[in-house]
PDB file of N, CA, C, O and CB in Angstrom:
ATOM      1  N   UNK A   1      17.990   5.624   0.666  1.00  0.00           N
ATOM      2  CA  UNK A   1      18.760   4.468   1.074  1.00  0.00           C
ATOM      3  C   UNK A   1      18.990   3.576  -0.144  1.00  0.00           C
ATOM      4  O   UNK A   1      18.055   3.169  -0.833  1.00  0.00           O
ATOM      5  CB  UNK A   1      18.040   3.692   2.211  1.00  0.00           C
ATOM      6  N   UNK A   2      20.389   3.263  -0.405  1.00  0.00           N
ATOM      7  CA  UNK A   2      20.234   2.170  -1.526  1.00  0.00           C
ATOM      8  C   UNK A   2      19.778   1.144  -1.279  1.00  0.00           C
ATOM      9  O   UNK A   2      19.647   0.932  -0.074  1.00  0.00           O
ATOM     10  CB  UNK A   2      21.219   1.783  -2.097  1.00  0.00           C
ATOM     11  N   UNK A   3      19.309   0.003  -2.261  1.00  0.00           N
ATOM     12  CA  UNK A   3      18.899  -1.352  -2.786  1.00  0.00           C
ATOM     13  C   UNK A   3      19.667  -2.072  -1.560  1.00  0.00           C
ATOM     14  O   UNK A   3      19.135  -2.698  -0.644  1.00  0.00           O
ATOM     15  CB  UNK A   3      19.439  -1.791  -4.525  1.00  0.00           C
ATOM     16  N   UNK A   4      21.390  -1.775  -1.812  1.00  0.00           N
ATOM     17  CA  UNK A   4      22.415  -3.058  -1.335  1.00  0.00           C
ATOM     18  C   UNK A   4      22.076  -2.732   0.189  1.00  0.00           C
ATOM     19  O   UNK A   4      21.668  -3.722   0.796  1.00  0.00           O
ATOM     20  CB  UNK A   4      24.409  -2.959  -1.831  1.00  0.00           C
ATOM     21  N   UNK A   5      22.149  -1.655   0.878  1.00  0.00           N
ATOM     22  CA  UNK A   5      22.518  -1.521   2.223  1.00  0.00           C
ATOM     23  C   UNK A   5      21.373  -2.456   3.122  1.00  0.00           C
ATOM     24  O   UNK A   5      21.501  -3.146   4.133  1.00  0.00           O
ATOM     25  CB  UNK A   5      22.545   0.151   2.613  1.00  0.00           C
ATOM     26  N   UNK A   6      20.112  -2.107   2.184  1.00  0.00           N
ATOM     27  CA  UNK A   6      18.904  -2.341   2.281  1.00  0.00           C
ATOM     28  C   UNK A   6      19.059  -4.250   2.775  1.00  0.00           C
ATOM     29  O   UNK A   6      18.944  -4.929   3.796  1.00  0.00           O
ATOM     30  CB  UNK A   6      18.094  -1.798   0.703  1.00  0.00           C
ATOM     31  N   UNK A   7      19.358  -4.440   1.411  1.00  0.00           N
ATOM     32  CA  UNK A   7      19.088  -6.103   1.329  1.00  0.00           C
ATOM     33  C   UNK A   7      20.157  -6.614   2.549  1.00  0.00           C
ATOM     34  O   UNK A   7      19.938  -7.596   3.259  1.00  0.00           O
ATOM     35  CB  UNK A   7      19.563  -6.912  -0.494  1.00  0.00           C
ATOM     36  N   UNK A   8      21.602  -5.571   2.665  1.00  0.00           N
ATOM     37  CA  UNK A   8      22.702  -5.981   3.531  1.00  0.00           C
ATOM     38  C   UNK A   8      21.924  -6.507   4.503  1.00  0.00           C
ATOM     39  O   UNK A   8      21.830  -7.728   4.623  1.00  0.00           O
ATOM     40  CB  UNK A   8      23.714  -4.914   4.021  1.00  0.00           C
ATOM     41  N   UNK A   9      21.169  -5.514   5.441  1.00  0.00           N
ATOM     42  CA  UNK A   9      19.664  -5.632   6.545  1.00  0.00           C
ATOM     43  C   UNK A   9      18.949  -6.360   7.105  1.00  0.00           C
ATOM     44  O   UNK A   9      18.812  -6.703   8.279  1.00  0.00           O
ATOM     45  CB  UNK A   9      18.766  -5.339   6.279  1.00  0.00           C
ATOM     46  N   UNK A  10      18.351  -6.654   5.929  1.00  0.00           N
ATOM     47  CA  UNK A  10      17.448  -8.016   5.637  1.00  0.00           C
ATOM     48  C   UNK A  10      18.816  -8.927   5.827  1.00  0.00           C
ATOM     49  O   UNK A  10      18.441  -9.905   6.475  1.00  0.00           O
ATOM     50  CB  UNK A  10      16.502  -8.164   3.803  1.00  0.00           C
ATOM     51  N   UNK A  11      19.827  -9.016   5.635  1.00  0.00           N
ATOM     52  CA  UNK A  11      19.994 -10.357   5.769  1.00  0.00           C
ATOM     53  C   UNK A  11      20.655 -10.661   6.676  1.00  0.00           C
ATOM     54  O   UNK A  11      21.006 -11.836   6.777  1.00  0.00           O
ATOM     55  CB  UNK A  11      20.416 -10.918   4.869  1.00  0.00           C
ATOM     56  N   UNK A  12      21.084  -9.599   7.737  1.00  0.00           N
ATOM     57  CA  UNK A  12      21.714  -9.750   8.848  1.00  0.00           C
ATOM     58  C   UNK A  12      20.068  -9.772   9.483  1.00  0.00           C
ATOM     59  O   UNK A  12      20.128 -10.784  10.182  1.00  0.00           O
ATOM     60  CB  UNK A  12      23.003  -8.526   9.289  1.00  0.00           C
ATOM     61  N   UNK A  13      19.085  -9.402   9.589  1.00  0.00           N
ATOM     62  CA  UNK A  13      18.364  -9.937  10.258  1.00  0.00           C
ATOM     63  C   UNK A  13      17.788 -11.411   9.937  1.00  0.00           C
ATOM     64  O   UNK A  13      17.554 -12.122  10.915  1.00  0.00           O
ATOM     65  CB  UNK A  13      17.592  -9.085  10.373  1.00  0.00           C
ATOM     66  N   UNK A  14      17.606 -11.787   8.998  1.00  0.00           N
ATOM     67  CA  UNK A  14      17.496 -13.080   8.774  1.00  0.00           C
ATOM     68  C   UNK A  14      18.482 -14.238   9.693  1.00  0.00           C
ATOM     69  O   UNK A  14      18.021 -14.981  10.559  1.00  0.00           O
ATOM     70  CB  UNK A  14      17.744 -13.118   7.333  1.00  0.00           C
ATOM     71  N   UNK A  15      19.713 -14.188   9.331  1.00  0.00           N
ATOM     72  CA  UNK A  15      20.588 -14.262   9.516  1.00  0.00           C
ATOM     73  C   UNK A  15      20.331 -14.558  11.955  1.00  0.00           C
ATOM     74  O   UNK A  15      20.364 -15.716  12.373  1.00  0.00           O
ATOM     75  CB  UNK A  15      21.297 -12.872   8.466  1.00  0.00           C
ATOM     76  N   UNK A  16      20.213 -13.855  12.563  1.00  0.00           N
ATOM     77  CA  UNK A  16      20.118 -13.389  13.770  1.00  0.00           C
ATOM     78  C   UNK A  16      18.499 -14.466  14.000  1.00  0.00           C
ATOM     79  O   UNK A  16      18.388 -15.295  14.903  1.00  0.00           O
ATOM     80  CB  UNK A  16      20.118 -11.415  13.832  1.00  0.00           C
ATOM     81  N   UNK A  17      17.526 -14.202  13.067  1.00  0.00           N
ATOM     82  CA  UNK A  17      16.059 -14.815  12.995  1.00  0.00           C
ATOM     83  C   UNK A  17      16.442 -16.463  13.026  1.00  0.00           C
ATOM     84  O   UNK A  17      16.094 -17.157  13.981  1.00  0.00           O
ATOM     85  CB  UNK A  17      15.097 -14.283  11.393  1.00  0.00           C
ATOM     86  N   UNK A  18      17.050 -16.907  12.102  1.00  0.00           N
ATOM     87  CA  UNK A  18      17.160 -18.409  11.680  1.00  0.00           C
ATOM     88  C   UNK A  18      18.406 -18.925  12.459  1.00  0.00           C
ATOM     89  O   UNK A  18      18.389 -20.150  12.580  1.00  0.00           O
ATOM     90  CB  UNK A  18      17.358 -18.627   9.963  1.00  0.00           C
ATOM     91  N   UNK A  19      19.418 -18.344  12.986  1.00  0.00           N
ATOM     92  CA  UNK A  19      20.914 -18.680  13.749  1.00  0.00           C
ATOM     93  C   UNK A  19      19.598 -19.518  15.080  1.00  0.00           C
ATOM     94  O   UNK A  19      19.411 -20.734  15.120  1.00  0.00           O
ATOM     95  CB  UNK A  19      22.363 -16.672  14.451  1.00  0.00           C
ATOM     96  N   UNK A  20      19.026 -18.714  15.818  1.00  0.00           N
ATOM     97  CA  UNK A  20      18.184 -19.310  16.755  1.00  0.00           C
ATOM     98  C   UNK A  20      17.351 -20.116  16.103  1.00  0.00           C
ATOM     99  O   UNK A  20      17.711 -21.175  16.616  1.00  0.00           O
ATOM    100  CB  UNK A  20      17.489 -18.438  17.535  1.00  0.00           C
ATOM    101  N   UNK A  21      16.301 -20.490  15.175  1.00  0.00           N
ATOM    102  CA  UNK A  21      15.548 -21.121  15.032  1.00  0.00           C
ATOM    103  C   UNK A  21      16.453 -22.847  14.859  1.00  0.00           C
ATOM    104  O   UNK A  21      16.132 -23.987  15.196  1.00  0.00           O
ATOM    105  CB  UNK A  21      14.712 -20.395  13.955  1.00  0.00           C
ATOM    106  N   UNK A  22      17.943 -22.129  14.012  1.00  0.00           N
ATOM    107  CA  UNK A  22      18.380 -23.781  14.177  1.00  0.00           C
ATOM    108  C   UNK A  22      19.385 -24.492  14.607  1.00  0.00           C
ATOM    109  O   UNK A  22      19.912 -25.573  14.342  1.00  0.00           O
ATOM    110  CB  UNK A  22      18.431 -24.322  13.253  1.00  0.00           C
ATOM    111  N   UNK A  23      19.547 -23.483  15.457  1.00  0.00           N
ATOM    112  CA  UNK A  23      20.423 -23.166  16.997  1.00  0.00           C
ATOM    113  C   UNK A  23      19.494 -24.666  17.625  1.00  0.00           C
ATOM    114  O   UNK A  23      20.047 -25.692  18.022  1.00  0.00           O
ATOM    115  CB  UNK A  23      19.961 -21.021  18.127  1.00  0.00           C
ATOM    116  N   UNK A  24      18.168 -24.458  17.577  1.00  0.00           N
ATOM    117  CA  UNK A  24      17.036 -25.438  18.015  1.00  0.00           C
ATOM    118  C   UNK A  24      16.810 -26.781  17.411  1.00  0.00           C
ATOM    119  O   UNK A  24      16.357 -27.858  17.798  1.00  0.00           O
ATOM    120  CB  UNK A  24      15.828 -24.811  17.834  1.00  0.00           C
ATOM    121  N   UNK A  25      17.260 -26.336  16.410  1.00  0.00           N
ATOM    122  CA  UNK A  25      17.267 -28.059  15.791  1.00  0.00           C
ATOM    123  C   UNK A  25      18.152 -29.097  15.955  1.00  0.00           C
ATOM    124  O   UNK A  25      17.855 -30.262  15.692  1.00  0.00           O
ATOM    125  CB  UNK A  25      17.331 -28.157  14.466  1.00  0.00           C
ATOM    126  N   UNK A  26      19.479 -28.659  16.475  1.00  0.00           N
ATOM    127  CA  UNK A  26      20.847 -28.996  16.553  1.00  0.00           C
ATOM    128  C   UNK A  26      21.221 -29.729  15.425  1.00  0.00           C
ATOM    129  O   UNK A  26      21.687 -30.854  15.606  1.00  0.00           O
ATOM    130  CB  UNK A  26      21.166 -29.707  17.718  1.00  0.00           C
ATOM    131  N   UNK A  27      21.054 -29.122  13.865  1.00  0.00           N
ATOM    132  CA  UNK A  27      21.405 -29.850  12.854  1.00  0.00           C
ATOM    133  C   UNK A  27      22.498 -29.249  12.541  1.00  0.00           C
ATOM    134  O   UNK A  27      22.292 -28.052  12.339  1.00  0.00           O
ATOM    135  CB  UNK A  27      20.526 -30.008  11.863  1.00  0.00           C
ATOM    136  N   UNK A  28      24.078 -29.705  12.353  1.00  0.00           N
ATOM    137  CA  UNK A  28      25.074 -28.714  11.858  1.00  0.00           C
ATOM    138  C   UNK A  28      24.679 -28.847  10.435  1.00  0.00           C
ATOM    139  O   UNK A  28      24.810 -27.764   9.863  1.00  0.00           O
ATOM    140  CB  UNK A  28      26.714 -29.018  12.196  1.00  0.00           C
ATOM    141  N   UNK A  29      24.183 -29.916   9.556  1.00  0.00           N
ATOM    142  CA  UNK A  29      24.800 -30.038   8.119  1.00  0.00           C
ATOM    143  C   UNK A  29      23.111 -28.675   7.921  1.00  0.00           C
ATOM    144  O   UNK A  29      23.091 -28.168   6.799  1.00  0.00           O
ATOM    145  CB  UNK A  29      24.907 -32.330   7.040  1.00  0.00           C
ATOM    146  N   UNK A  30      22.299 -28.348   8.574  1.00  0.00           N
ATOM    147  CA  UNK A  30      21.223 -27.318   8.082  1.00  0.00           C
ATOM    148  C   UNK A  30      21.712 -26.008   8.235  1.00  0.00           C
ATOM    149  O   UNK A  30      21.376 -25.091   7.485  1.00  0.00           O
ATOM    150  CB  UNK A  30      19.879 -27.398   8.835  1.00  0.00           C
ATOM    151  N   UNK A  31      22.725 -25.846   9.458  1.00  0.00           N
ATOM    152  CA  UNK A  31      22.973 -24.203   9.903  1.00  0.00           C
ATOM    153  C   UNK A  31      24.417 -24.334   8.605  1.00  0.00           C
ATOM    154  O   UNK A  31      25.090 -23.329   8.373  1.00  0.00           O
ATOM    155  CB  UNK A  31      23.541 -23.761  12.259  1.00  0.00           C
ATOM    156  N   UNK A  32      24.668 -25.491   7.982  1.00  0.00           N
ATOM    157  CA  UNK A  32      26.578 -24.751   7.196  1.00  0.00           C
ATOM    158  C   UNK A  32      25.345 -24.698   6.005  1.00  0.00           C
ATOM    159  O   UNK A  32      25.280 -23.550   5.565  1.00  0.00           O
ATOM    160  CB  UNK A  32      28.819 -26.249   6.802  1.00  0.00           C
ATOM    161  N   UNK A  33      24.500 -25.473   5.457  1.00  0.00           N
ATOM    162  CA  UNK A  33      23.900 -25.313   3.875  1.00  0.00           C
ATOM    163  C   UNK A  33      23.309 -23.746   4.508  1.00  0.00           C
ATOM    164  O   UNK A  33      23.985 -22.887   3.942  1.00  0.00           O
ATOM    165  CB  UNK A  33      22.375 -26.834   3.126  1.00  0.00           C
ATOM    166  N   UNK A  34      22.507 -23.216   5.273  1.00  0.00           N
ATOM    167  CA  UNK A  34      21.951 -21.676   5.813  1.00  0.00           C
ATOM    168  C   UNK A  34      22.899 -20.689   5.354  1.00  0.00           C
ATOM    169  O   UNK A  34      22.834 -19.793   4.512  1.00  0.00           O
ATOM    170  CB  UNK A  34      21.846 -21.485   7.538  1.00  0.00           C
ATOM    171  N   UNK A  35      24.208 -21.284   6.494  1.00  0.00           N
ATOM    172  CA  UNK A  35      24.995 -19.753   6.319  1.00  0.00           C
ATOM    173  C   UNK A  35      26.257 -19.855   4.842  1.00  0.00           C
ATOM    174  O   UNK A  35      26.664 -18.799   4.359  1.00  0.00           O
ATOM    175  CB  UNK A  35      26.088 -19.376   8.193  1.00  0.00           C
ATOM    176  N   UNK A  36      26.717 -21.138   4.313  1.00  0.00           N
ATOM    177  CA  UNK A  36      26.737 -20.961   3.158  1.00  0.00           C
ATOM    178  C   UNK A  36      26.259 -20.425   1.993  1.00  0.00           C
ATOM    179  O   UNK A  36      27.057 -19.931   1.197  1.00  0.00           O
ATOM    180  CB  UNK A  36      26.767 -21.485   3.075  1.00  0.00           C
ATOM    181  N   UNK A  37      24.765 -20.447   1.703  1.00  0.00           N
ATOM    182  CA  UNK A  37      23.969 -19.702   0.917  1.00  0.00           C
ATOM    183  C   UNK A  37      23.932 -18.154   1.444  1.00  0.00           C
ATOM    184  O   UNK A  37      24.173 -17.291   0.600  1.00  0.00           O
ATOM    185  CB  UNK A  37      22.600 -20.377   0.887  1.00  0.00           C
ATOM    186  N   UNK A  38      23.609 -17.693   2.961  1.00  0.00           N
ATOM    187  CA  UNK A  38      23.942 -16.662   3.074  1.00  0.00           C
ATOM    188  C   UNK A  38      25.298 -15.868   3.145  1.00  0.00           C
ATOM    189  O   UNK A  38      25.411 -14.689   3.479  1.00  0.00           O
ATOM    190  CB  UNK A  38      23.408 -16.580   3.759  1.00  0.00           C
ATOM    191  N   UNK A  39      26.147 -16.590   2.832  1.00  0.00           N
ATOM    192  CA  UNK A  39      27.586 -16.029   2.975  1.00  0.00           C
ATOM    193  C   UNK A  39      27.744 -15.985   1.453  1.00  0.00           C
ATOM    194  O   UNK A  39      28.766 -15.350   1.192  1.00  0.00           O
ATOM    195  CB  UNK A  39      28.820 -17.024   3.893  1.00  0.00           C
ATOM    196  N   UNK A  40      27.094 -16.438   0.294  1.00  0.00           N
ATOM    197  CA  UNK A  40      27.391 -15.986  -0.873  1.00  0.00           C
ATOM    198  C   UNK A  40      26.075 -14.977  -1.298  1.00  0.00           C
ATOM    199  O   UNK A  40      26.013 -14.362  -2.363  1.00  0.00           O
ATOM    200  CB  UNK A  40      27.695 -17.243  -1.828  1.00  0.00           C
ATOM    201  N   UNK A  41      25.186 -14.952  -0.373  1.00  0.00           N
ATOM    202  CA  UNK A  41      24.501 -14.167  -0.564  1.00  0.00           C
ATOM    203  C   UNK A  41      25.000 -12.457  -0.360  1.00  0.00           C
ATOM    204  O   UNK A  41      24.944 -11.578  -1.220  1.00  0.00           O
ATOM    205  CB  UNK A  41      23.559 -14.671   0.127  1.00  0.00           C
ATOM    206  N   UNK A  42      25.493 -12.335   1.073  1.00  0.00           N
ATOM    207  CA  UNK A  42      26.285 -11.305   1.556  1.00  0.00           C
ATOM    208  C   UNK A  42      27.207 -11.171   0.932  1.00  0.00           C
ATOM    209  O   UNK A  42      27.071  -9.980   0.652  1.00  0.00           O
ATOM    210  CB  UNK A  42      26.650 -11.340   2.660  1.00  0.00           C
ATOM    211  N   UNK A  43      28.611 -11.642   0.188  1.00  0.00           N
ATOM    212  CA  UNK A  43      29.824 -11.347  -0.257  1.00  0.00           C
ATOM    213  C   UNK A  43      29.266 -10.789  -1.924  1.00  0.00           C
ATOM    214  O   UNK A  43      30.144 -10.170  -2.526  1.00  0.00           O
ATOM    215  CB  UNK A  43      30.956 -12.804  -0.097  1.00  0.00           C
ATOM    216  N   UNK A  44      28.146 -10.928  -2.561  1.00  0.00           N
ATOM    217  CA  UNK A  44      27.428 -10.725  -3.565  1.00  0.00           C
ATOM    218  C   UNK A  44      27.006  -9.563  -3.320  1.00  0.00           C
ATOM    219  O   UNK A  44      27.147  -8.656  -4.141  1.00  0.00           O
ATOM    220  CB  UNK A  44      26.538 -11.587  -3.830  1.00  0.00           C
ATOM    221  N   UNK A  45      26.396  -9.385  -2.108  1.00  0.00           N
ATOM    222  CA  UNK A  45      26.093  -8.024  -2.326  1.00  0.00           C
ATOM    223  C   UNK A  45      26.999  -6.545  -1.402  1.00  0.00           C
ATOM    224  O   UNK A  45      26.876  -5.365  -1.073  1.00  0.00           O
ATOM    225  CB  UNK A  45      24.510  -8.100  -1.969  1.00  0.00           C
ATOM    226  N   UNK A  46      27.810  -7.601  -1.360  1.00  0.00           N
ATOM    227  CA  UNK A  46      29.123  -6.731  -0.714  1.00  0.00           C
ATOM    228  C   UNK A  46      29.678  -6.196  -2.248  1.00  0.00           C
ATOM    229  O   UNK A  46      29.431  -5.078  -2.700  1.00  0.00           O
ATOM    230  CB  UNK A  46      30.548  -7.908   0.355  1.00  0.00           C
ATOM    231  N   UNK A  47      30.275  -6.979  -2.765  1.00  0.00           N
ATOM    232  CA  UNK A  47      30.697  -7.260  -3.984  1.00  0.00           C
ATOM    233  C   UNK A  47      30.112  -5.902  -5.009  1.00  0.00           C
ATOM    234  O   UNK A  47      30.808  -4.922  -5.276  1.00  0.00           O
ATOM    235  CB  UNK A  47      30.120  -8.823  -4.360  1.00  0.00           C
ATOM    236  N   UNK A  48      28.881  -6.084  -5.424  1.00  0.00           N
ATOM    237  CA  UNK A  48      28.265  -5.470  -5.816  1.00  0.00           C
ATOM    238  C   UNK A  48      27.959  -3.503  -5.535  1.00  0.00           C
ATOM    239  O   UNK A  48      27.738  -2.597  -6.339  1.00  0.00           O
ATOM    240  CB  UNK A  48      27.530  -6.355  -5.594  1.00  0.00           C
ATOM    241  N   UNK A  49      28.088  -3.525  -4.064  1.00  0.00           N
ATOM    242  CA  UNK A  49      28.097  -2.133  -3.855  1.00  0.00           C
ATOM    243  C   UNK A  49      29.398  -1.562  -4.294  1.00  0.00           C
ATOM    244  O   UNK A  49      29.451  -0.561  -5.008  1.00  0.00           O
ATOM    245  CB  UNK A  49      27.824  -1.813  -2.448  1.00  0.00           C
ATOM    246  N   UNK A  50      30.557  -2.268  -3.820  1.00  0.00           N
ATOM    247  CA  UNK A  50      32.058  -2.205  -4.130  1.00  0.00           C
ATOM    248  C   UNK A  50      32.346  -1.818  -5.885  1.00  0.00           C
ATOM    249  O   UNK A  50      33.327  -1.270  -6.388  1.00  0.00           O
ATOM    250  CB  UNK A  50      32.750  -3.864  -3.685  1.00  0.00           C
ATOM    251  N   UNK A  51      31.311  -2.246  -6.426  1.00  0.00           N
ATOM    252  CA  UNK A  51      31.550  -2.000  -7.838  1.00  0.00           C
ATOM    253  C   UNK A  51      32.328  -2.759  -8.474  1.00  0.00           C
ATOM    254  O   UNK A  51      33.086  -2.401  -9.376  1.00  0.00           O
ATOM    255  CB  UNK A  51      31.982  -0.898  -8.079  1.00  0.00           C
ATOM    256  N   UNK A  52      32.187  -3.895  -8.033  1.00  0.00           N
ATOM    257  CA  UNK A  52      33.170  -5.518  -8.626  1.00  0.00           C
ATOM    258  C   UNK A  52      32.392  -5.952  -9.458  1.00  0.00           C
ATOM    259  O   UNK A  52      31.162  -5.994  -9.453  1.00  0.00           O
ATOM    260  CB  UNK A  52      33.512  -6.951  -7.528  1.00  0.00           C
ATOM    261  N   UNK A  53      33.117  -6.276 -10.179  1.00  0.00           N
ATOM    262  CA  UNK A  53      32.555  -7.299 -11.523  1.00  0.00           C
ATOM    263  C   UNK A  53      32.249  -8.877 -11.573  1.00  0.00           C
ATOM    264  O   UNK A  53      32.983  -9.558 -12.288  1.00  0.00           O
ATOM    265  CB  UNK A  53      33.607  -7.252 -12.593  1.00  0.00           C
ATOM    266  N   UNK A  54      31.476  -9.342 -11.040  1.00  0.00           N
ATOM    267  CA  UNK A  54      30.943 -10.353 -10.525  1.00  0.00           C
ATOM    268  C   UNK A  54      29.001 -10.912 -10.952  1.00  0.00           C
ATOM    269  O   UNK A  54      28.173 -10.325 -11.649  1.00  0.00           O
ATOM    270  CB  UNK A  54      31.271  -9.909  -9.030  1.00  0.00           C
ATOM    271  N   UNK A  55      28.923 -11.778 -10.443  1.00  0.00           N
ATOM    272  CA  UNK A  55      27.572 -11.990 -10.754  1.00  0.00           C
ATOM    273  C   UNK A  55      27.074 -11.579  -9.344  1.00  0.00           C
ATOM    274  O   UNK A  55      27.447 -11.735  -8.181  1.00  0.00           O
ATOM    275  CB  UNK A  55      27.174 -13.534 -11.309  1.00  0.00           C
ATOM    276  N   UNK A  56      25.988 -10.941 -10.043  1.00  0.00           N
ATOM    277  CA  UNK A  56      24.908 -10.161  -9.052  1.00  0.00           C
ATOM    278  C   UNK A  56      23.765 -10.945  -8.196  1.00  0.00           C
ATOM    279  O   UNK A  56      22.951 -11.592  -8.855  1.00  0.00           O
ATOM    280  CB  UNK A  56      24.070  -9.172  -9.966  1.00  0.00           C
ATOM    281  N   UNK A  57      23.635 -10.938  -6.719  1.00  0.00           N
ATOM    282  CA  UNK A  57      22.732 -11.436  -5.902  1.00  0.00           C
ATOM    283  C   UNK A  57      21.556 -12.312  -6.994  1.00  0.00           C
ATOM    284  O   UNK A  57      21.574 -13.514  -7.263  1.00  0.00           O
ATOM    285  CB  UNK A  57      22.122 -10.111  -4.968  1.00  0.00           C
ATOM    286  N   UNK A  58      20.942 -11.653  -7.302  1.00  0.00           N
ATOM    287  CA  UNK A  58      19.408 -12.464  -8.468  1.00  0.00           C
ATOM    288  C   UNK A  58      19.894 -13.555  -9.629  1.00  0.00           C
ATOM    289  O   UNK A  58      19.420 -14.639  -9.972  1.00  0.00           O
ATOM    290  CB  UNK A  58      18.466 -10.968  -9.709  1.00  0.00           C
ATOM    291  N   UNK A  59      21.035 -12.801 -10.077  1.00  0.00           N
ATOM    292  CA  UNK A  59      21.988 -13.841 -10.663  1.00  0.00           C
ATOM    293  C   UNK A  59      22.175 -15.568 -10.554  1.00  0.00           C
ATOM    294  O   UNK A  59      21.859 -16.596 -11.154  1.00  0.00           O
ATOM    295  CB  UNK A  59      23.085 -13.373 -10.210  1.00  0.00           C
ATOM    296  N   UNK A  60      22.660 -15.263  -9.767  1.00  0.00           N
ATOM    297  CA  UNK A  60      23.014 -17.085  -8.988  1.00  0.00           C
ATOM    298  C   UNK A  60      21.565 -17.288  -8.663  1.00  0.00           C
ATOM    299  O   UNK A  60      21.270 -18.428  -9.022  1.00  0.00           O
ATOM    300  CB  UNK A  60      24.250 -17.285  -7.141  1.00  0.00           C
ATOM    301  N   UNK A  61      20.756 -16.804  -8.252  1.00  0.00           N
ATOM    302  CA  UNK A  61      19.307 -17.551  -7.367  1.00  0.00           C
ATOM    303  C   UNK A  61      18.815 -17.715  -8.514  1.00  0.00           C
ATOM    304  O   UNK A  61      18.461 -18.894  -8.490  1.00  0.00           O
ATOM    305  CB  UNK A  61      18.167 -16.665  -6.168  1.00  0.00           C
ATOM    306  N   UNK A  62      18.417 -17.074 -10.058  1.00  0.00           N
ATOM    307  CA  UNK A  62      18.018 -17.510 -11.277  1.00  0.00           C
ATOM    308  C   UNK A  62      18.726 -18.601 -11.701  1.00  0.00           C
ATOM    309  O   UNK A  62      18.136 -19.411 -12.415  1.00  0.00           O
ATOM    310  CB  UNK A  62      18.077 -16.567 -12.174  1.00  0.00           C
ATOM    311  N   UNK A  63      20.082 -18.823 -11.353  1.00  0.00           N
ATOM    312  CA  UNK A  63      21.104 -19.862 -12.435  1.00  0.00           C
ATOM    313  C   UNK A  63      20.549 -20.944 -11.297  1.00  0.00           C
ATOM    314  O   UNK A  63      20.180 -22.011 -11.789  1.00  0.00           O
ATOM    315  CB  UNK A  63      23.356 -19.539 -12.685  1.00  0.00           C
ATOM    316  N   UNK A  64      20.463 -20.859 -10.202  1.00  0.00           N
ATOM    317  CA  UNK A  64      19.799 -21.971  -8.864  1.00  0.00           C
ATOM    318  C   UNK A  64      18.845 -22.649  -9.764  1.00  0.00           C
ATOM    319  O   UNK A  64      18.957 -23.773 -10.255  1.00  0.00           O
ATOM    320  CB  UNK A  64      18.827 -21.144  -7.261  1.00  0.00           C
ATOM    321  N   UNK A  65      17.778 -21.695  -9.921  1.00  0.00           N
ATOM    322  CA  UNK A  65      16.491 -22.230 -10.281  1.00  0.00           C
ATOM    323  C   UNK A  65      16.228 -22.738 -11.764  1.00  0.00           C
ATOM    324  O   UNK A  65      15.132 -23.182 -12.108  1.00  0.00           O
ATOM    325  CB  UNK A  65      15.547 -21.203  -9.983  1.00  0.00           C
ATOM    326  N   UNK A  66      17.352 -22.635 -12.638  1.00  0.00           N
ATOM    327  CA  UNK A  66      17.300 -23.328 -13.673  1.00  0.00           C
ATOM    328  C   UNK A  66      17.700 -24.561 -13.689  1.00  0.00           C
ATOM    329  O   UNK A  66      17.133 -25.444 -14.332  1.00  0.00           O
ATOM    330  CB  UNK A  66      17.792 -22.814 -14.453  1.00  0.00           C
ATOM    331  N   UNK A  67      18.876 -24.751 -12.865  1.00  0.00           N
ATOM    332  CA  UNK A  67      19.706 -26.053 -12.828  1.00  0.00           C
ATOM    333  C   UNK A  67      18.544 -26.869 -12.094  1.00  0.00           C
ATOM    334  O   UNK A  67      18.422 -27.997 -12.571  1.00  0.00           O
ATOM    335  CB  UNK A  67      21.346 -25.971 -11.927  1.00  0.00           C
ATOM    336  N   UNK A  68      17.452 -26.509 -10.805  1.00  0.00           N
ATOM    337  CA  UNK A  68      16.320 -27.248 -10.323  1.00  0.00           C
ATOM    338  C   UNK A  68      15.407 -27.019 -11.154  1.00  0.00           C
ATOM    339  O   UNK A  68      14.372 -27.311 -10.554  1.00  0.00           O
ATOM    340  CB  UNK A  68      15.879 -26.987  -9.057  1.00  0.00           C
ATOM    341  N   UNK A  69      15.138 -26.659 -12.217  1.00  0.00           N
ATOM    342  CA  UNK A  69      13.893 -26.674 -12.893  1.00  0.00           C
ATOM    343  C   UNK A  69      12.456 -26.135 -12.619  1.00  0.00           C
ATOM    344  O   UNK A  69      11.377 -26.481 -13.099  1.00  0.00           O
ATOM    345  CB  UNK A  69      13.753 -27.739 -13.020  1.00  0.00           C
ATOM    346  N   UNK A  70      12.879 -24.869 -11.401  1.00  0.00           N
ATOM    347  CA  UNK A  70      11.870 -24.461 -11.106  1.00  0.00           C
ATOM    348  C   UNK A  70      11.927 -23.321 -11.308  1.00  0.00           C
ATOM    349  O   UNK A  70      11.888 -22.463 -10.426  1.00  0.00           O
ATOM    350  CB  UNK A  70      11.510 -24.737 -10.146  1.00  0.00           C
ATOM    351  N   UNK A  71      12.055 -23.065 -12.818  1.00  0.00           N
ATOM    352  CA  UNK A  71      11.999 -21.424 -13.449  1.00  0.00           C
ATOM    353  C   UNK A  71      11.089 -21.377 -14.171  1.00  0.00           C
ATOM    354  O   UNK A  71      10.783 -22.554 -14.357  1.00  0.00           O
ATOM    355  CB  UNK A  71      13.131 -20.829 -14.285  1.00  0.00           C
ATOM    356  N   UNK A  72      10.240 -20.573 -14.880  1.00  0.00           N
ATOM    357  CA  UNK A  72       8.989 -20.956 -15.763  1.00  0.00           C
ATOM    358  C   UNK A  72       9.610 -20.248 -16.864  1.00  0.00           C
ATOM    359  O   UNK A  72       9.044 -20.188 -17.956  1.00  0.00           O
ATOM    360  CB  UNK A  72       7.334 -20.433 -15.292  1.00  0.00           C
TER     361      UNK A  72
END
């Protein structure tokens, strides 16, 4: 099984896991920051199997964690 189909998985279950958890909170501005991050999460690794030239899933979550300062 590849890496991408794999992570695809994981994140449609995530995705199905957290839709209910904040389905419960009734926060819209928490479920658009959720599925925003996961919608560039998914089109990344859509992207990526497709063989597009783009920045890769780990990519952006490293460039994340530099701009917050929580990279060592």
């Amino acid at each position: 099984m590849s890496w991408s189909i794999l992570l695809l998985m994981i994140l449609l279950l995530v995705a199905v896991i957290e839709t209910r958890q904040l389905a419960r909170l009734h926060s819209p501005r928490d479920m658009a920051v959720f599925y925003g991050f996961w919608g560039i999460a998914a089109a990344a690794t859509v992207a990526d199997m497709a063989g597009l030239t783009q920045i890769r899933p780990l990519d952006w979550i490293r460039g994340f964690m530099q701009l917050t300062g929580l990279a060592a």
